[in-house]
N, C-alpha and C positions, 0 to 999 in steps of 0.2 A: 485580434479577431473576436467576433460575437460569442463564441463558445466558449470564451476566456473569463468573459466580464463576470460569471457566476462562479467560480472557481478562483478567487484571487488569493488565498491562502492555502498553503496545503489541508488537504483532505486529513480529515481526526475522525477515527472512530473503530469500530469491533468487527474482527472477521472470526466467522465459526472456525477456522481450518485446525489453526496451532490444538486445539484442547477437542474438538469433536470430529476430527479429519471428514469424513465422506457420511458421517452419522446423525449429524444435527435433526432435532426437531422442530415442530410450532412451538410447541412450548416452552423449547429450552430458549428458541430464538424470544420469544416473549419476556422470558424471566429476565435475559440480557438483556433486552428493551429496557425495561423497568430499571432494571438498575442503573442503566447507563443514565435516565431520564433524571431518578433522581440524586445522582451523586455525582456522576462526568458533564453534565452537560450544560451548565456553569461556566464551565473551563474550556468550552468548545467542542471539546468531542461530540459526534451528531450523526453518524452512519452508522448504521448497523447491518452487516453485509455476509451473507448466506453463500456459503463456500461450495464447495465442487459435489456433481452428483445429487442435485437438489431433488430430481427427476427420479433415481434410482431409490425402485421399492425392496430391494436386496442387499442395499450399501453397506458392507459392514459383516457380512453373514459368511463370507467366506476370506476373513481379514489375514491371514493366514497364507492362504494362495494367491492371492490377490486384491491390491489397492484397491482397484476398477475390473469389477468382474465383467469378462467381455461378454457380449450380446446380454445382458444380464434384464430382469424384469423392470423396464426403463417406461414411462408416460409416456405417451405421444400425442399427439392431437391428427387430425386427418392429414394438416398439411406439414408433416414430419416437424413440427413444431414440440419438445418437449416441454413438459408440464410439472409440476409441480408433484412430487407421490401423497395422493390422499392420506396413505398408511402414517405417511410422517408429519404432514402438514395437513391435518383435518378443513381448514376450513379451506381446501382449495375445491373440495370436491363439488361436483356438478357442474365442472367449467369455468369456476371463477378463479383460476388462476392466483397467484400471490395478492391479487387485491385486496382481501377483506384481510390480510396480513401486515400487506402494506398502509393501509389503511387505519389501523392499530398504532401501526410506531408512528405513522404522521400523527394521531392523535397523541402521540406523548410528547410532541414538538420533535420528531428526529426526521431522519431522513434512510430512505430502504435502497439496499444494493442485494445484488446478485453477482454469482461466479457464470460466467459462459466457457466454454470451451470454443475455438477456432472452428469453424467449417457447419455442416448440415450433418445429419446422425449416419452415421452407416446404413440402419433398419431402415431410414424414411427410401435411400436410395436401391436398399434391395427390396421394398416393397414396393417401388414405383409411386411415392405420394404425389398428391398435388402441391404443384408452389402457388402458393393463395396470389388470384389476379393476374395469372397467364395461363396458358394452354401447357407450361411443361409442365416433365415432372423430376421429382429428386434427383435419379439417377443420370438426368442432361445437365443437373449443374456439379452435379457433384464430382470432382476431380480424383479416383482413387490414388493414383499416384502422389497426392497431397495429404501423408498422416502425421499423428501425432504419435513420437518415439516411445509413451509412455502411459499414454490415454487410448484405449483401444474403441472409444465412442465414435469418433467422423472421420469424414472426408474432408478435405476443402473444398471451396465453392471456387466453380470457376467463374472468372473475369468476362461475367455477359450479362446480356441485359437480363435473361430470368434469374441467373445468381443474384446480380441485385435487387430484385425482387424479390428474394428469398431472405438477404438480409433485412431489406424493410421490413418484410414481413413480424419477421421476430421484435425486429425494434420498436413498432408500432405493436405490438402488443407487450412488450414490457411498459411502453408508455401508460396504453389503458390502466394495466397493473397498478404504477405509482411508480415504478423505479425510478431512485435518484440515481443509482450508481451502476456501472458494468465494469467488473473485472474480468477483460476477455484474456483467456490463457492460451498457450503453445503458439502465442503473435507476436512477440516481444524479439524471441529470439527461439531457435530451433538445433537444439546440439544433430541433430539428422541430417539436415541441409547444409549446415554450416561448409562443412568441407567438400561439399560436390557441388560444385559448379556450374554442370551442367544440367541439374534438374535446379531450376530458381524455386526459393521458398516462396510461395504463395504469398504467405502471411504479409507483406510488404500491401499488396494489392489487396488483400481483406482487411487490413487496417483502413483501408481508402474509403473501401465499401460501408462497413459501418460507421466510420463520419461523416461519409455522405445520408446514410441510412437517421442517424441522430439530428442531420439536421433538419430534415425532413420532419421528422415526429411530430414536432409541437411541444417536446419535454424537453427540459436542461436535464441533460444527464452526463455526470462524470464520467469520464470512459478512460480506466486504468489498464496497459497493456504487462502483462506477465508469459512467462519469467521472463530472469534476464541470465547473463549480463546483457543489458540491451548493449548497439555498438553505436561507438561515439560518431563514426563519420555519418549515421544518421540521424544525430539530434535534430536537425533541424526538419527534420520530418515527420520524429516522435511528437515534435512539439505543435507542429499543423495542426497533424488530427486524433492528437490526445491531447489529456489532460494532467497524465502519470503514468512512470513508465520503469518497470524496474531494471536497477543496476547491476542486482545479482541475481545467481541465482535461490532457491528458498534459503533463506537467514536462517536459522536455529540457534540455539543456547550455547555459543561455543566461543571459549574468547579471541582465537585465530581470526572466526569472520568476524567480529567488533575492529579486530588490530585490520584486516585487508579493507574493511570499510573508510578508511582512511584516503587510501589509497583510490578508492573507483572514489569518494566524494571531492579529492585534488582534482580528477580529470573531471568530474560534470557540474562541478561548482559555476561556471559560469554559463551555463543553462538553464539556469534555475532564474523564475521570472511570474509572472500574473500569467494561471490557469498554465503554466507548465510546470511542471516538478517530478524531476528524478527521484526515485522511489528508492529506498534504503529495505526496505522491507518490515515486515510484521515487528511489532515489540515481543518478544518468547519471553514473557515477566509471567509471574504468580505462578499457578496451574495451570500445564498445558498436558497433553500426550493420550488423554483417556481414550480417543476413539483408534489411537495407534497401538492400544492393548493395555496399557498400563499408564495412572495417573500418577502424574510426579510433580514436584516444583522448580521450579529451573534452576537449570544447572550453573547461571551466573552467580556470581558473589554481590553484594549491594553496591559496593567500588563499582564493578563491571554493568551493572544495570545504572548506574550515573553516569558513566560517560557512554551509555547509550543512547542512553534518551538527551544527554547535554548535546552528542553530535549529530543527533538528527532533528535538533531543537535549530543548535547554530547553522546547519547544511540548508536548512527550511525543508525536509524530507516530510511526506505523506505521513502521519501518525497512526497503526491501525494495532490495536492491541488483542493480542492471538488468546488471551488465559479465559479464563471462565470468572466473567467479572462478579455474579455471584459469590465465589470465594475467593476472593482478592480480600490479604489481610490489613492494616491498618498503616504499614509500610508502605506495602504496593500501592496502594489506592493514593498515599500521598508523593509517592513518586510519578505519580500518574495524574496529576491536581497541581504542582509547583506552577502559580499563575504567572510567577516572573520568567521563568525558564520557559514557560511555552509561549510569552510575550513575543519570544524571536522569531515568531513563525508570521506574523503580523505583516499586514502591506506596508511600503515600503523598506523593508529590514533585507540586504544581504549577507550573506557569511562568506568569508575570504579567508584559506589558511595563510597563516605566515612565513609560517616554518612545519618540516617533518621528518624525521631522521627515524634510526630503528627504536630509538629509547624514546622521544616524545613528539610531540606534534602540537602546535598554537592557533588558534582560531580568533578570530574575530567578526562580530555580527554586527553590522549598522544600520540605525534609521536614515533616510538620507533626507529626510525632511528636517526631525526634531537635534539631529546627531549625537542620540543617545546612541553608547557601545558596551556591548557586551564582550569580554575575553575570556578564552576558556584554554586552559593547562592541561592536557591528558599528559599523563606518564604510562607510556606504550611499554614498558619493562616491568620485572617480576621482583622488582623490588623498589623500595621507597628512594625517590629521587626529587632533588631539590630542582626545580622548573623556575626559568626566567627570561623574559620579553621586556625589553627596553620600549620606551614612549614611541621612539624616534620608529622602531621597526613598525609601531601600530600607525604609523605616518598621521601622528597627532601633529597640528600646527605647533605650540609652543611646546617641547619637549622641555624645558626647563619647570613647566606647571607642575604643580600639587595635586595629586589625585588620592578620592577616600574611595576604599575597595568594595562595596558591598557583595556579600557570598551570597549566590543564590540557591544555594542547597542550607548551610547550617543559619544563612542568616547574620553572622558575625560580620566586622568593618574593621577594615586594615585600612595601610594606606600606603602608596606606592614610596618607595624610599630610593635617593639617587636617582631616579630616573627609571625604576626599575621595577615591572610587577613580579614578583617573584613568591613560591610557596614552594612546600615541601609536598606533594603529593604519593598518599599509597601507591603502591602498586596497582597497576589496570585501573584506577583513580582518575581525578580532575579537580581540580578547581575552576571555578567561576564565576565571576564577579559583572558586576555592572559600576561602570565607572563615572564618577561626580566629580567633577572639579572642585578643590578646595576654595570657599572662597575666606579669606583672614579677616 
């Protein structure tokens, strides 16, 4: 499909959430900018995307009581369209919305995203706004029976023709804006809906709206659905009218969800395809947590931050890194930089497990043009374990061949012996190599 052809690699690049939750600035988003422009964007990384409560002139001030302070001092524009909060993002005031912001990171060569939340504002609906370009108003499209279990900002929009209008509406002014990216939240999936039946989640049919809404615009805009877990028997719908879609719910620092990632990338491995990609979630690397009260550095070990980023390098997963790229130490930044390891994200490359039990799990990633192959070793246990995968399981034609191992973390070259790749890996560890054929 047409929506597809500008997206054909997973999405790489920085969301405010992990390290500024609902507090972000212009200025902090700018400093990210800058650094991203000139250290990550070499290496692909190229979004830089402006997390939840963009809107909210209060965000943060009663963090304590609450995430999302309900009715709280929120932007609006006439036609229940939220806005940008001048207080935090200067240059939006007098109606120019994120342009002169967006306008900024296009000038560093990146590309601007935004978080939206599902449906129209509550306030636009109990103030009665207008929806720009019909005769309704808010409160006719707006569905209250349609909320968010954790977000106390909207309603959903109901499935009519001024609802549709009402998403256009939005979408066509993130256009003017410059948005490259939308991450629309509480559409992915709904722990509220889930188990009642008889009230249907909305969200199925506002995912509809605004890919119809997108294409209309005149802009390529990525359009990533959250949270998840999304559910499998509707990939093939995720993948219509998006372009990424998450598989969990929010990832953090914890090595249980690296070990269950396993597990949700065996089932959506073969969904992953040009302009579709199941979403693994945020990298939680460097400095993340300041605007959740206290800054800290993540709770992974450097093992556990490698076979993070290795399996969602070989999965071909969305790369969006949560820390505060300003202070990313000289580690981070090169675990975040490995050009071979993010080579696997490239068009034509899929990644296939081979094997996965509770102590390890085997990956392989292929070009299907060049048939260059990447293999990666995780050792899923809490202690150092010797990991091995025969030729024959990598379903190599001549399994009798010579293979020299190249690592694409330390850089060293082994070479397969017997028929056999085999390492000794740390604990929560990997190995992984890109494989050469010997030639004598």
């Amino acid at each position: 499909m047409k929506k597809n052809k500008f997206v054909a690699t997973p999405p790489m690049g920085w969301n405010s959430y992990d390290y500024y939750d609902t507090t972000v600035t212009e200025d902090q988003v700018r400093a990210n900018a800058e650094y991203m422009a000139k250290h990550l964007k070499e290496y692909g990384w190229e979004y830089i995307v402006i997390d939840i409560e963009w809107y909210s002139n209060d965000a943060g001030t009663k963090r304590q009581e609450y995430q999302y302070i309900p009715f709280g001092d929120d932007e609006m524009d006439e036609y229940g369209r939220f806005q940008p909060s001048p207080k935090r993002f200067p240059s939006s005031a007098g109606g120019q919305g994120f342009k002169p912001l967006a306008d900024y990171i296009h000038s560093l060569g990146l590309k601007f995203g935004i978080h939206i939340m599902r449906g129209i504002p509550r306030q636009a609906a109990h103030n009665h706004c207008k929806v720009l370009g019909t005769m309704a108003t808010a409160d006719m499209v707006a569905d209250p029976s349609s909320i968010c279990g954790w977000n106390p900002d909207m309603y959903g929009v109901r499935h009519t023709e001024a609802g549709q209008a009402y998403y256009d509406s939005i979408i066509s002014m993130y256009a003017e804006w410059g948005v490259d990216f939308i991450k629309c939240d509480d559409i992915c999936d709904s722990w509220l809906y889930r188990d009642v039946p008889q009230i249907p989640f909305s969200g199925w049919e506002e995912t509809r709206m605004l890919h119809r809404a997108i294409e209309k615009c005149g802009r390529d805009i990525v359009l990533s659905l959250s949270p998840g877990p999304a559910h499998i028997d509707r990939a093939w719908e995720y993948c219509r009218y998006a372009n990424m879609w998450r598989i969990t719910d929010d990832f953090w620092d914890k090595w249980e969800l690296i070990k269950d990632m396993f597990v949700r990338c065996e089932l959506w491995q073969d969904h992953v395809r040009e302009g579709c990609f199941p979403d693994c979630d945020m990298l939680p690397v460097g400095k993340v947590g300041k605007g959740f009260g206290e800054e800290r550095d993540t709770l992974l070990t450097r093992d556990e931050q490698k076979t993070m980023m290795t399996l969602w390098c070989m999965f071909r997963s969305p790369l969006m890194v949560g820390a505060e790229l300003t202070r990313l130490d000289a580690w981070t930044l090169q675990l975040l930089t490995n050009a071979e390891l993010l080579a696997l994200l490239r068009e034509n490359r899929r990644g296939v497990q081979i094997v996965r039990d509770q102590y390890h799990a085997v990956w392989k990633n292929t070009d299907s043009q060049t048939g260059e192959l990447a293999v990666a070793l995780f050792n899923l246990s809490d202690e150092e374990r010797e990991i091995s995968v025969s030729l024959a399981e990598l379903d190599l034609e001549k399994t009798e061949a010579h293979y020299i191992l190249s690592d694409l973390w330390d850089k060293t070259k082994t070479e397969t012996i017997d028929g056999r790749i085999t390492a000794a890996v740390p604990a929560h560890g990997v190995a992984v190599y890109n494989l050469y054929r010997f030639m004598s």
